[in-house]
DSSP file (Angstrom, degrees, kcal/mol; ACC not computed):
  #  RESIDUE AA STRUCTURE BP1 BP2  ACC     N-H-->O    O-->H-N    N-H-->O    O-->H-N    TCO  KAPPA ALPHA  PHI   PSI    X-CA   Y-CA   Z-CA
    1    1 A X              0   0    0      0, 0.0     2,-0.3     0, 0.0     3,-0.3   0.000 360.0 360.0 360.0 129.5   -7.1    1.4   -8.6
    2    2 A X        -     0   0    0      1,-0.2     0, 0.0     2,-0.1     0, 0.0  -0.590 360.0  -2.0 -99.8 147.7   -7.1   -1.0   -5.6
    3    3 A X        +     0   0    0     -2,-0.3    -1,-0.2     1,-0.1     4,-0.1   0.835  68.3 161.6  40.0  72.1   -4.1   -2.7   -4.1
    4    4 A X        +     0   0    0     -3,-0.3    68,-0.5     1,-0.1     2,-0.4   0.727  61.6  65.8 -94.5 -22.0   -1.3   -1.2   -6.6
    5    5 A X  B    S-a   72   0A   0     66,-0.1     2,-0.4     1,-0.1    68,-0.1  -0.838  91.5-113.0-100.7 131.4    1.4   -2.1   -4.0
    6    6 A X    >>  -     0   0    0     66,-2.1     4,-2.6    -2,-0.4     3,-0.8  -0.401   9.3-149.2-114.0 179.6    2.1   -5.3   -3.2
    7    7 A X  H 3> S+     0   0    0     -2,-0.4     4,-2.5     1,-0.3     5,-0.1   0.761  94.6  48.8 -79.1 -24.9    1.7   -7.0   -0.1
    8    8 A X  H 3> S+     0   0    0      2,-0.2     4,-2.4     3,-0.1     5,-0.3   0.934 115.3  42.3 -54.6 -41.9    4.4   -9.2   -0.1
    9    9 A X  H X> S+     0   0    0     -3,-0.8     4,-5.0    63,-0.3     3,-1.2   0.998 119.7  48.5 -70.9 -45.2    7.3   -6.7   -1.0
   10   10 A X  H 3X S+     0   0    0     -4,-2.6     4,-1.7     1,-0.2    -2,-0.2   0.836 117.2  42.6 -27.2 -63.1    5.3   -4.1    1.7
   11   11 A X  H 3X S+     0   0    0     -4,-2.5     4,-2.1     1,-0.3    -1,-0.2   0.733 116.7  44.3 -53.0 -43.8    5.4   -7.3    3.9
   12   12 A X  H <X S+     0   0    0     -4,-2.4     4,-1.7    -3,-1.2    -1,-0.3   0.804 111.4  55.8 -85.4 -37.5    9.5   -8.0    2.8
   13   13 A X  H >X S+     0   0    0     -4,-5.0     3,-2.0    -5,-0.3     4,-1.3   0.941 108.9  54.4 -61.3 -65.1   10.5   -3.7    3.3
   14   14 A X  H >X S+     0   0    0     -4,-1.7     4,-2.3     1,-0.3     3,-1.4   0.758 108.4  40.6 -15.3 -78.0    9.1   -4.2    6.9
   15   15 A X  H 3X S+     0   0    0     -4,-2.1     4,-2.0     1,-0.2    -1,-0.3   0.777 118.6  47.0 -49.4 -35.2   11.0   -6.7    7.7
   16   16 A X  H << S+     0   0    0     -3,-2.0     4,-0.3    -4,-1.7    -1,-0.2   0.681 113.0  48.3 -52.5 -42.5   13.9   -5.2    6.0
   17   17 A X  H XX>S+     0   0    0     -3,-1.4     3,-2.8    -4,-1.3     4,-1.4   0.930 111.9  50.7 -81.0 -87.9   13.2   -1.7    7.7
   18   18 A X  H ><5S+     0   0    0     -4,-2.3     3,-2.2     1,-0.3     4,-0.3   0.729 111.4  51.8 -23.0 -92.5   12.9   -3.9   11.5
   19   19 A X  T 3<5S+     0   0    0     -4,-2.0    -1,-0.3     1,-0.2    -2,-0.2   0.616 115.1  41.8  -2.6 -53.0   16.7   -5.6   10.3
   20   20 A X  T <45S-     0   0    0     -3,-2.8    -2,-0.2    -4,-0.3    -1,-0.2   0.926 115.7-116.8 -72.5 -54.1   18.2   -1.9    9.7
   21   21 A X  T <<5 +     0   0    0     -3,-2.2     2,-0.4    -4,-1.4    -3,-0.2   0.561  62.6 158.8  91.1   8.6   16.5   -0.4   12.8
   22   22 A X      < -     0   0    0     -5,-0.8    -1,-0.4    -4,-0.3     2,-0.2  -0.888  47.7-125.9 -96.1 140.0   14.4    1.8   10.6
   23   23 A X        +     0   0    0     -2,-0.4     2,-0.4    -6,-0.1    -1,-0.0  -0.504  37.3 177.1 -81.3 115.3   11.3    3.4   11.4
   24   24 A X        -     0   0    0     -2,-0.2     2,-0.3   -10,-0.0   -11,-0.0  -0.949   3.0-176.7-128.1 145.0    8.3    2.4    8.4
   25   25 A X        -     0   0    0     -2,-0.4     2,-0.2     2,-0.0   -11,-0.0  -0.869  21.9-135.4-128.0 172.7    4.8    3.3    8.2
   26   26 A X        +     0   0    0     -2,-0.3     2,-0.3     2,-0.0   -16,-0.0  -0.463  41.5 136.3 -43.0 145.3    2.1    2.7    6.2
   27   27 A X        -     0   0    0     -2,-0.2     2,-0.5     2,-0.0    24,-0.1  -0.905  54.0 -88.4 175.7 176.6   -0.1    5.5    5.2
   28   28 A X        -     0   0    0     22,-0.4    24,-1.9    -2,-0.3    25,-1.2  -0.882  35.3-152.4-112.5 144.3   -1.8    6.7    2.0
   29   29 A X  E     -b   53   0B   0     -2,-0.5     2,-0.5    22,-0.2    25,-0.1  -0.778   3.6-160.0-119.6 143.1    0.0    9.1   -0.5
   30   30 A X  E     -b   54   0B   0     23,-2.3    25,-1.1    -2,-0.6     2,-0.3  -0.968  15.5-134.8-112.6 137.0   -1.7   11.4   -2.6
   31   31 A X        -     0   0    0     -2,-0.5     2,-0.2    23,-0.3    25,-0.1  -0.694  13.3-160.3 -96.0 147.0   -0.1   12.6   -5.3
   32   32 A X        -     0   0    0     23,-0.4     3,-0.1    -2,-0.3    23,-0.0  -0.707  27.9-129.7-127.9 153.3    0.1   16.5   -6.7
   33   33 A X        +     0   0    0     -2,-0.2    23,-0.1     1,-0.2    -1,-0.0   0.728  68.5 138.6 -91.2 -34.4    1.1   17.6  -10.4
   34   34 A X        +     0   0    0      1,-0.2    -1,-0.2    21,-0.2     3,-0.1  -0.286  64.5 178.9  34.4-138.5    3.9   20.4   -8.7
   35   35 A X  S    S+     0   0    0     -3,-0.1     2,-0.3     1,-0.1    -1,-0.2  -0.463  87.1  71.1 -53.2  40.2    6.8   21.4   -9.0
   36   36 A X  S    S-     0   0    0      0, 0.0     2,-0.5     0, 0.0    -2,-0.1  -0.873  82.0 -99.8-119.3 165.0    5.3   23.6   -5.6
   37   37 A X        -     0   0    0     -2,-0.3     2,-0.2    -3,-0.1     3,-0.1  -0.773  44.5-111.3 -66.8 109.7    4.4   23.1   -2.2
   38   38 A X        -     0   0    0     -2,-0.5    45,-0.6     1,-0.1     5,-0.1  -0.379  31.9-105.6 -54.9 106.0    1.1   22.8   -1.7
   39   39 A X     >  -     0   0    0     -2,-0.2     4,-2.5     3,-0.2     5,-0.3   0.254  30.6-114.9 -49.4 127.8   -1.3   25.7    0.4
   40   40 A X  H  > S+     0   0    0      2,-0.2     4,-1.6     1,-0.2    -1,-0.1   0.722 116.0  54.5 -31.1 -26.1   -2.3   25.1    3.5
   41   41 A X  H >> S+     0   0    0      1,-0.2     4,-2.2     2,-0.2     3,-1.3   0.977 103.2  62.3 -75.1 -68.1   -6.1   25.0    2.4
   42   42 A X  H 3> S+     0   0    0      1,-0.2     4,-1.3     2,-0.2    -1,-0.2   0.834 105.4  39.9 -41.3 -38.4   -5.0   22.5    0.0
   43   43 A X  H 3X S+     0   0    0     -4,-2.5     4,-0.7    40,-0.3    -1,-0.2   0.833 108.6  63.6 -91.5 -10.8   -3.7   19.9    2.8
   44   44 A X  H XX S+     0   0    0     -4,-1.6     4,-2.5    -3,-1.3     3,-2.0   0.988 110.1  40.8 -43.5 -76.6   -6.9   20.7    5.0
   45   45 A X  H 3< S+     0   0    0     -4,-2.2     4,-0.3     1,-0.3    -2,-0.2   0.514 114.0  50.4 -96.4   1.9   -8.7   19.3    2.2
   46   46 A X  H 3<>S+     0   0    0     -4,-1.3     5,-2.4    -5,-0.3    -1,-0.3   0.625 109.5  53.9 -75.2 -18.2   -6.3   16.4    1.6
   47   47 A X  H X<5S+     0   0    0     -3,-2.0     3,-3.1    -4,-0.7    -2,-0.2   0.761 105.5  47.5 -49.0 -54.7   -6.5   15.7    4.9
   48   48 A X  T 3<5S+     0   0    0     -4,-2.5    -3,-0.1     1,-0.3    -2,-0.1   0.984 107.6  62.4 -63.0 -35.4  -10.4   15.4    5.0
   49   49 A X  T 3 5S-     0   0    0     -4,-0.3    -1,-0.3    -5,-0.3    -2,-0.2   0.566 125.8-104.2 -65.8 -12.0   -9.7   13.3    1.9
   50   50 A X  T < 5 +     0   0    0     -3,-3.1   -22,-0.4     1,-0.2     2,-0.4   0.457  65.9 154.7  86.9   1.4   -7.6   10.5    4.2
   51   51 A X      < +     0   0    0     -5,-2.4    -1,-0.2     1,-0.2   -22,-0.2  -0.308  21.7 176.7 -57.3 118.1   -3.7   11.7    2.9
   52   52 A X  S    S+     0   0    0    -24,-1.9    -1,-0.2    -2,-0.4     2,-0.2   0.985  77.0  13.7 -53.8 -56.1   -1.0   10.9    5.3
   53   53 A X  E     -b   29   0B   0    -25,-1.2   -23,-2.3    -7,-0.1     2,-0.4  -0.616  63.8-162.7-135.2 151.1    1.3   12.1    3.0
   54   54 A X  E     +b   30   0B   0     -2,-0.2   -23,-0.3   -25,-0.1     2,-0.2  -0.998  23.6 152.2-147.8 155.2    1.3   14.2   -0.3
   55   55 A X        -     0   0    0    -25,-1.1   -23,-0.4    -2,-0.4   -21,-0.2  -0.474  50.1-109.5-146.8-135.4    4.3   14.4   -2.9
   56   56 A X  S    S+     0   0    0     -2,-0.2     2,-0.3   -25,-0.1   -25,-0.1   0.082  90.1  43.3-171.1  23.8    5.1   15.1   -6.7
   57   57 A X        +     0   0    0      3,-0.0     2,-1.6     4,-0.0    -2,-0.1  -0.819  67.6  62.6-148.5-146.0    6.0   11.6   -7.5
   58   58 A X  S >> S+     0   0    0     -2,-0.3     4,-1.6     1,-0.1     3,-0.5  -0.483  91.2  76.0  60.6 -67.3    5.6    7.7   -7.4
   59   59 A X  H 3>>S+     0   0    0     -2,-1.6     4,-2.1     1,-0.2     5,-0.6   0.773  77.2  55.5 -41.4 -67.5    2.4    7.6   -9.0
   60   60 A X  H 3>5S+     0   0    0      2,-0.2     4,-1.1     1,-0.2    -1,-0.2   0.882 120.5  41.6 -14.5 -76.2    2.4    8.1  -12.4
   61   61 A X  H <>5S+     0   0    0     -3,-0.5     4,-1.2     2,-0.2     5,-0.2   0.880 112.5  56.3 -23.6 -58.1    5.2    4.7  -12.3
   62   62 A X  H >X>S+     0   0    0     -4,-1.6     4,-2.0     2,-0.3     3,-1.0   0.985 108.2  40.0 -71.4 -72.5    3.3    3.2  -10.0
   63   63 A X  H 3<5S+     0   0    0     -4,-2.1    -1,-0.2     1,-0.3    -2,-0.2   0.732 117.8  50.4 -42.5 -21.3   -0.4    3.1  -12.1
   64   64 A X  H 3X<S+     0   0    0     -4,-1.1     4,-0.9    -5,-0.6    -1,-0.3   0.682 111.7  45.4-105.3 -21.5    1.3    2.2  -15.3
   65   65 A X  H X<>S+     0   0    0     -4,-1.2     5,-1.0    -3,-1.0     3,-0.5   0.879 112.6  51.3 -85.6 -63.1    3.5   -0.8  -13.7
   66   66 A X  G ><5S+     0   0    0     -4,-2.0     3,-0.8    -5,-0.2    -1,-0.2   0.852 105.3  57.1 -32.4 -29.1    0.4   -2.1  -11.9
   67   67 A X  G 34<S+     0   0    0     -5,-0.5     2,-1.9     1,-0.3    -1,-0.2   0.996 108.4  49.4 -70.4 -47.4   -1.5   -2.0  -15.5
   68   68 A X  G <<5S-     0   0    0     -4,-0.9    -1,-0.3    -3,-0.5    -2,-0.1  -0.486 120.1-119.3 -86.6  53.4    1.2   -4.2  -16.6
   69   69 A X  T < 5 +     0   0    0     -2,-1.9     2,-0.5    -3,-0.8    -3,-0.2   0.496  63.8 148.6 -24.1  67.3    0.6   -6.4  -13.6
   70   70 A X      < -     0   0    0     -5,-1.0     2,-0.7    -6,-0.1    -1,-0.1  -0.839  54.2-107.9 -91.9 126.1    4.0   -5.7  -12.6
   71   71 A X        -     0   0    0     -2,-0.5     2,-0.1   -66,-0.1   -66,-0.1  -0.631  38.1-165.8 -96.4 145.0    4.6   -5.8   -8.7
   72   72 A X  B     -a    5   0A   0     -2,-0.7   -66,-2.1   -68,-0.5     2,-0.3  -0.582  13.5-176.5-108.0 143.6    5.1   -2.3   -7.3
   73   73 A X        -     0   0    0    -64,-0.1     2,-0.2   -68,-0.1   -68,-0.0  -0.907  17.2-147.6-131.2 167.5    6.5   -1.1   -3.7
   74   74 A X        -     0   0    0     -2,-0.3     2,-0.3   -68,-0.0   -16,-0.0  -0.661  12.6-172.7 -90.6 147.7    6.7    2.3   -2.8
   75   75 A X        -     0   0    0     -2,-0.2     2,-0.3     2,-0.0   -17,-0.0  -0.908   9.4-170.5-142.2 149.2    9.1    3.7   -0.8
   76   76 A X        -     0   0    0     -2,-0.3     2,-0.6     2,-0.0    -2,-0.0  -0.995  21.0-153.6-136.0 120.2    8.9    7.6    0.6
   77   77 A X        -     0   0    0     -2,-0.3     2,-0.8     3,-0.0     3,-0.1  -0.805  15.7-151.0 -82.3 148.5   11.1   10.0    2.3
   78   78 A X        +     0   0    0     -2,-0.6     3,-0.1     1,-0.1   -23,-0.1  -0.983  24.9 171.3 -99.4 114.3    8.8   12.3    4.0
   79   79 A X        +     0   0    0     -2,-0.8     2,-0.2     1,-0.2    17,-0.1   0.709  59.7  50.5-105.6 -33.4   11.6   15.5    3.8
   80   80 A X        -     0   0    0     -3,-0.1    -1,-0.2    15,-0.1    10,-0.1  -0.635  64.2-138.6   8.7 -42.0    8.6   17.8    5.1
   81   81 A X        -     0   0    0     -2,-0.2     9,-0.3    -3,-0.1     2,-0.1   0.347  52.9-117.5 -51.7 177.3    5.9   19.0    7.2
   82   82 A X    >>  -     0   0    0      1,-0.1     3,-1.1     7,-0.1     4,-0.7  -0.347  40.9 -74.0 -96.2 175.6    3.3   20.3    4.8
   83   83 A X  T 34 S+     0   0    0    -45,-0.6   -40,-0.3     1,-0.2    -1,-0.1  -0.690 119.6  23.5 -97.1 128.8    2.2   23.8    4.8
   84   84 A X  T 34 S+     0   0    0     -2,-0.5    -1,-0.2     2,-0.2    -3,-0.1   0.126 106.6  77.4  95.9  -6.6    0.1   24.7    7.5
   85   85 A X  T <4 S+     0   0    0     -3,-1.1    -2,-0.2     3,-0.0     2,-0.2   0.672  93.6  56.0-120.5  -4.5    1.2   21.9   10.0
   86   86 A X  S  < S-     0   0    0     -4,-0.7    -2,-0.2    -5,-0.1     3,-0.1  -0.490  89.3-114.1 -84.4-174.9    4.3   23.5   10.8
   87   87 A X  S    S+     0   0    0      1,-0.2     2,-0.3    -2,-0.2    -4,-0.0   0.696  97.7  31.4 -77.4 -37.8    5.3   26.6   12.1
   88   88 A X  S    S-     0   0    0      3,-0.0    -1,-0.2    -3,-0.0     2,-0.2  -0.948  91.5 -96.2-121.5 158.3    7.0   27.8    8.9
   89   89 A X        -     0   0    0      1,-0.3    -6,-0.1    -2,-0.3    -7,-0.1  -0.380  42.9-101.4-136.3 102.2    6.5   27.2    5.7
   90   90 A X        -     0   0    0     -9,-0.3    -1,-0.3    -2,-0.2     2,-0.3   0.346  39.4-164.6 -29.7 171.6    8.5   24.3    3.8
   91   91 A X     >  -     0   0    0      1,-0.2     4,-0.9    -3,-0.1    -1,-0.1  -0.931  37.4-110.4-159.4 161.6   11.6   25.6    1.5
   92   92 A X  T >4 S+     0   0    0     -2,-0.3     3,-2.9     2,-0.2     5,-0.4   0.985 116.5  59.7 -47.0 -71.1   13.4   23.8   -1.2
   93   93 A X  T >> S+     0   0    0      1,-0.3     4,-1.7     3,-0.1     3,-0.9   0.854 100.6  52.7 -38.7 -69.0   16.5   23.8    1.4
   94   94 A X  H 3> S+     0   0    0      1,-0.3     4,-1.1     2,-0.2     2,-0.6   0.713 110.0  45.8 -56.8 -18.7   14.8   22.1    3.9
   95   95 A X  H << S+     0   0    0     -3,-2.9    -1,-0.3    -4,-0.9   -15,-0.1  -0.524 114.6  45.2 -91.7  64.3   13.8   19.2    1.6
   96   96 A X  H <> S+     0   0    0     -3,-0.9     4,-0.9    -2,-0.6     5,-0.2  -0.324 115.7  50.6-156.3 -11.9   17.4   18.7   -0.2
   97   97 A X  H  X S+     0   0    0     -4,-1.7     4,-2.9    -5,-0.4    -2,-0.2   0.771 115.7  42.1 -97.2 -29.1   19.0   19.0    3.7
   98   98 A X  H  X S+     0   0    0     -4,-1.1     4,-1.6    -5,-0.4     5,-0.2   0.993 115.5  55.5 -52.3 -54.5   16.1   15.9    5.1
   99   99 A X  H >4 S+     0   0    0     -5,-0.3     3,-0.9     1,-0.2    -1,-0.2   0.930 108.1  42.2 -40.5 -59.3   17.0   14.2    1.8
  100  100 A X  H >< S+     0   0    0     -4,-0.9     3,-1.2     1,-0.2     4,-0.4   0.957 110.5  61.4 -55.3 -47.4   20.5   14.2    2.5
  101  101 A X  H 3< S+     0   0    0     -4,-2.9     4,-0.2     1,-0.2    -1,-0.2   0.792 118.7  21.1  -8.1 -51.1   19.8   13.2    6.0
  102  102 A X  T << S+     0   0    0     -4,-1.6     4,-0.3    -3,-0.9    -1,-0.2   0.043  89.5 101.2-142.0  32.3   18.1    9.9    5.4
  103  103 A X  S X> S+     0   0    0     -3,-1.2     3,-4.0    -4,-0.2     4,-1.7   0.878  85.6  57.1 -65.2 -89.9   19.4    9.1    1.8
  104  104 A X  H 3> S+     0   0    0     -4,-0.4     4,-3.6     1,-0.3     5,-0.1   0.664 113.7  36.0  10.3 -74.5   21.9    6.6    3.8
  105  105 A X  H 3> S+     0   0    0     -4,-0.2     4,-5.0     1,-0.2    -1,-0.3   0.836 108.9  59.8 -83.6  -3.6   19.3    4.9    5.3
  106  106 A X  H <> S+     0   0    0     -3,-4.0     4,-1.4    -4,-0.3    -2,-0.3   0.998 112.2  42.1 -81.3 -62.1   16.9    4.9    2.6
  107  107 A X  H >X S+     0   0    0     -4,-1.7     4,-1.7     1,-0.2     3,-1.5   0.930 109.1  59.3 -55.9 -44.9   19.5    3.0    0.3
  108  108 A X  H 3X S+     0   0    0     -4,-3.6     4,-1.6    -5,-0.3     5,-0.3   0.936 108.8  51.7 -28.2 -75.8   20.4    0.7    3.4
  109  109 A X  H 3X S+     0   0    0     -4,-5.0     4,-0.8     2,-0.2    -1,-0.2   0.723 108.0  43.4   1.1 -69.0   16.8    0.1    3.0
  110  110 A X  H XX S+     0   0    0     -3,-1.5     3,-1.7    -4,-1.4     4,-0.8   0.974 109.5  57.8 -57.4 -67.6   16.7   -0.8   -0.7
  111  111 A X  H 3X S+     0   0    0     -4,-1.7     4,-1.0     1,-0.3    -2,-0.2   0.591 109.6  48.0 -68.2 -35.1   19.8   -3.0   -0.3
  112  112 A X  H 3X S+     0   0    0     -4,-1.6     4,-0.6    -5,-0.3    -1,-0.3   0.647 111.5  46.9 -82.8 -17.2   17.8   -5.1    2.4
  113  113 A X  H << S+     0   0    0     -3,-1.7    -2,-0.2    -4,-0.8    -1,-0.2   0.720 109.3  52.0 -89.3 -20.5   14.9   -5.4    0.5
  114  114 A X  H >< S+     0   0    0     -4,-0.8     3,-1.0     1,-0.2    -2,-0.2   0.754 109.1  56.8 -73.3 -35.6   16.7   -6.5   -2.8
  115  115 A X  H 3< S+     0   0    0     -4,-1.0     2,-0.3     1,-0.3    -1,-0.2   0.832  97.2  55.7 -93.0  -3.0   18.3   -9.0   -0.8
  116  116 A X  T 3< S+     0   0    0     -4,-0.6     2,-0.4  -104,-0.1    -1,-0.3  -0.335  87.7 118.2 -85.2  48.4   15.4  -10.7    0.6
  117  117 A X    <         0   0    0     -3,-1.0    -3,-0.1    -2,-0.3  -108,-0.0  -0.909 360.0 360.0-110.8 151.0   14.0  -11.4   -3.0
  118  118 A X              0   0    0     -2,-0.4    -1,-0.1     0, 0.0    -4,-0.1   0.459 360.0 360.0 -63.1 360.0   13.5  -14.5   -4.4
């Protein structure tokens, strides 16, 4: 599936993101079945594959609203590093204290992108 997000709302979070003073990328996310963290070997060869990023959601939503030419954006906390690109090894705890972290800005987020809609 090609282009499932689209470029205007990408185009409209940016700007949204920029407003706040929040930091947005681009990248591509691959999505993983979970609930685990994923083996270092395993993000070596997601790597090699072009993932930025790797999770246990968005997709699934995302491929079935795009069939139904619905327009998608994505938004991702990265809570993270993956295993093998740190020094230790994700834990549950550290993704539920990053969440809390940047929950705040991540709704700020939302709320700026909602209000730039037509």
């Amino acid at each position: 599936m090609n282009d499932a997000y689209a470029p205007a709302l990408r185009a409209l979070a940016h700007t949204a993101a920029s407003d706040i003073g929040l930091s947005l990328h681009d990248g591509i996310y691959l999505a993983v079945s979970g609930s685990n963290f994923e083996t270092p070997a395993e993000i070596r060869a997601f790597r090699t594959l072009g993932a930025d990023a790797v999770g246990m959601s968005t997709v699934p939503e995302v491929i079935i609203a795009a069939q139904h030419g619905m327009d998608v954006l994505g938004l991702s906390m990265i809570t993270n590093m993956a295993a093998g690109l740190a020094t230790d090894a994700p834990t549950a705890e550290e993704l539920h204290d990053a969440t809390a972290r940047t929950a705040e800005g991540m709704g700020r987020l939302i709320e700026g992108v909602l209000a730039k809609l037509d």
